[in-house]
VEXROLO-25849 format. One record per residue: z, x, y of N, C-alpha, C in turn. Coordinates in steps of 0.001 Angstrom, whole numbers, padded with zeros to 6 digits, m for minus. Atoms other than C-alpha are relative to their C-alpha. Example, Ala and Ser with C-alpha at 12.3 -4.5 7.8 and 13.67 -1.06 7.14 Angstrom:
REM VEXROLO-25849
000000:000890:m001190:007800:012300:m004500:000000:000900:001200
m000060:m000820:m001190:007140:013670:m001060:000730:m000770:001090
//
This chain:
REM VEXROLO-25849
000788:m001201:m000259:008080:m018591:m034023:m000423:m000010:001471
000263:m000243:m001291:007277:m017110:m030498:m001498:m001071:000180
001481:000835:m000456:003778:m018835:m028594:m000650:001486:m000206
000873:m001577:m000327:002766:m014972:m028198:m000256:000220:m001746
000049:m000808:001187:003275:m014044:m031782:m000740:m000976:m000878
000841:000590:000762:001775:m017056:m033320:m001650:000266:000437
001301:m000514:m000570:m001709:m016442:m031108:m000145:000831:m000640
000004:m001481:000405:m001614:m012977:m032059:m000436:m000440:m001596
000053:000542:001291:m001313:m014175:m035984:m001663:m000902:000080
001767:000897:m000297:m004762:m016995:m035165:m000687:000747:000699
001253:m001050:m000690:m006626:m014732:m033235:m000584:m000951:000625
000432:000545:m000955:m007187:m017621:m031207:000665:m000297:001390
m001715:000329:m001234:m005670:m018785:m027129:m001088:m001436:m000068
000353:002114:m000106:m006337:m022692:m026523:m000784:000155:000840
001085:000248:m000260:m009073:m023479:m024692:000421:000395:001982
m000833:m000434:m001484:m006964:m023512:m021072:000496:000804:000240
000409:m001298:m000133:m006203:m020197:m021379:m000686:000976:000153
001075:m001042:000003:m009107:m018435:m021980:m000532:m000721:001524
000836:000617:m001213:m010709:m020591:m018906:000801:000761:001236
m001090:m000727:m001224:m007590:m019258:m016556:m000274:001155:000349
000294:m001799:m000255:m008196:m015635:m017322:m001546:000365:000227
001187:m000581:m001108:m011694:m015755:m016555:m000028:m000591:001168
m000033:000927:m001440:m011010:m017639:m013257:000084:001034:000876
m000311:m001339:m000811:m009115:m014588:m012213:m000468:000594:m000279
000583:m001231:m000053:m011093:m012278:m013257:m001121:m000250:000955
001304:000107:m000921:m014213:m013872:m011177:000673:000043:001678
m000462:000264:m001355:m011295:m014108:m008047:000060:001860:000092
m000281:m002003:000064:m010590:m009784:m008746:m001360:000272:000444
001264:m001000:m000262:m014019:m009016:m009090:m000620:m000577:001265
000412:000167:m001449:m014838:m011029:m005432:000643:000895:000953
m001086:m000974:m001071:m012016:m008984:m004007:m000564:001573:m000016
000184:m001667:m000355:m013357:m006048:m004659:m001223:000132:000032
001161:m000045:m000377:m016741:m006647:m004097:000099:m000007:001776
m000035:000361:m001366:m015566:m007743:m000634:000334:001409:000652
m000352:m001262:000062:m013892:m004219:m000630:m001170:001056:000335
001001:m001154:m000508:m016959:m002363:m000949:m000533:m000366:000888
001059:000630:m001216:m018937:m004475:001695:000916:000442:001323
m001103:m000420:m001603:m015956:m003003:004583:m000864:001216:000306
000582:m001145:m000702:m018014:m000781:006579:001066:000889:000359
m001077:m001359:m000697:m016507:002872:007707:000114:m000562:000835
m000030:000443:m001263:m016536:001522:011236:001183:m001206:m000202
m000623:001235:m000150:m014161:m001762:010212:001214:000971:m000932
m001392:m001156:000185:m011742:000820:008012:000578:000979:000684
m000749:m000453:m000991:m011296:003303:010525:000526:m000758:001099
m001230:001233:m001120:m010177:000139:013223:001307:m000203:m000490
m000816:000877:000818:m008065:m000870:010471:001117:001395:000153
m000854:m001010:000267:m006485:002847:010221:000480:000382:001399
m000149:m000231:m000825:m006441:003579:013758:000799:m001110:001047
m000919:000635:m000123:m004745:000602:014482:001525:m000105:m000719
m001256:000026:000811:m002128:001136:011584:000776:001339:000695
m000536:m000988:m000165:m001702:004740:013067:000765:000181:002005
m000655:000471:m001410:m000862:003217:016742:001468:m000595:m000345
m001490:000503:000238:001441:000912:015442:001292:001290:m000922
m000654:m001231:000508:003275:003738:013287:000359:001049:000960
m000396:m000884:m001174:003422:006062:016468:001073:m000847:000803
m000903:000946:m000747:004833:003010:018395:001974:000154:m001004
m001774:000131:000883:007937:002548:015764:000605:001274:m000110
m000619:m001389:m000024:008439:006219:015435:000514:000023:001500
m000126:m000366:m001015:008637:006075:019248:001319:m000577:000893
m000849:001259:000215:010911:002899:019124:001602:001120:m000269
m001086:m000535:000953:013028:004858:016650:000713:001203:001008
m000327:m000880:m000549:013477:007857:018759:000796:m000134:001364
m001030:000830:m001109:014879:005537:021636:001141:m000483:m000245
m001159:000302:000448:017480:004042:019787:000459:000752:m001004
m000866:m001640:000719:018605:007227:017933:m000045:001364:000863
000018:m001268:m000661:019030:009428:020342:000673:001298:m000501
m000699:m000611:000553:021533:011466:018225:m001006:000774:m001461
000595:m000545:001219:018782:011965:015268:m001279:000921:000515
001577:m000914:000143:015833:012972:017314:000809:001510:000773
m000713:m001253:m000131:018653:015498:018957:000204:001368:m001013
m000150:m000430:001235:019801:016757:015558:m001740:000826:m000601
001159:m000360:000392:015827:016914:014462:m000861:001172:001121
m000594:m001024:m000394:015512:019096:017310:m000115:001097:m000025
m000976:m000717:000692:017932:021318:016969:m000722:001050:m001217
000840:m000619:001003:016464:021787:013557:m001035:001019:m000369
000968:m000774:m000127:013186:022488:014576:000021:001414:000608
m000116:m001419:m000282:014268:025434:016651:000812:000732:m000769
m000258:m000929:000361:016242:026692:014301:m000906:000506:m000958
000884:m000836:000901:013523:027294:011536:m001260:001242:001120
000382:m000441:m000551:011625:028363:014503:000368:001711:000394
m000169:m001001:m000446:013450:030957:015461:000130:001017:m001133
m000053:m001174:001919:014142:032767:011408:m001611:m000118:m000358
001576:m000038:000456:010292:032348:011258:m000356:001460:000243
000639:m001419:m000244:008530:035687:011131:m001274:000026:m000022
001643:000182:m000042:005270:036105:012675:m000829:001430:m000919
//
C-alpha cells in the first residue's frame, strides 16, 4: 500500500512530519511579515531600478537588431498613417 494512502486511512503523519510542516510554515509566515515591513520608499528603488535595467536591455536589443527596430518602425508609421483623427 502507498505511504500517502495508508496516512490518509490512520488519520495520523509520524511525528517528523508534522514538525517539518510547521517549520515551514513559521519560515512563510517570516517572509511575509518581512514583506509588509518594505517601506514604499525601498519598493519604488527596487522598481526604479528594475525599470533602468529593462530600458538598458531594450536599448541593448535595439543595437544588435538593427533590422527589427527598422521593421518596428516601419510599422509604427504605418498604423500611423490609416489612423483617423
Amino acid at each position: 500500500m502507498p505511504d500517502g494512502a495508508q496516512r490518509k486511512r490512520d488519520g495520523a503523519d509520524p511525528p517528523g512530519l508534522r514538525d517539518a510542516r510547521d517549520t515551514g510554515d513559521t519560515r512563510e509566515t517570516d517572509a511575509q511579515e518581512s514583506d509588509a515591513q518594505e517601506t514604499d520608499a525601498q519598493r519604488r528603488r527596487r522598481r526604479a531600478q528594475f525599470l533602468r535595467e529593462l530600458h538598458e536591455a531594450k536599448a541593448l536589443r535595439d543595437r544588435v537588431q538593427p533590422r527589427r527596430v527598422k521593421a518596428a518602425r516601419m510599422r509604427q508609421a504605418m498604423r500611423m498613417r490609416t489612423f483617423r483623427w
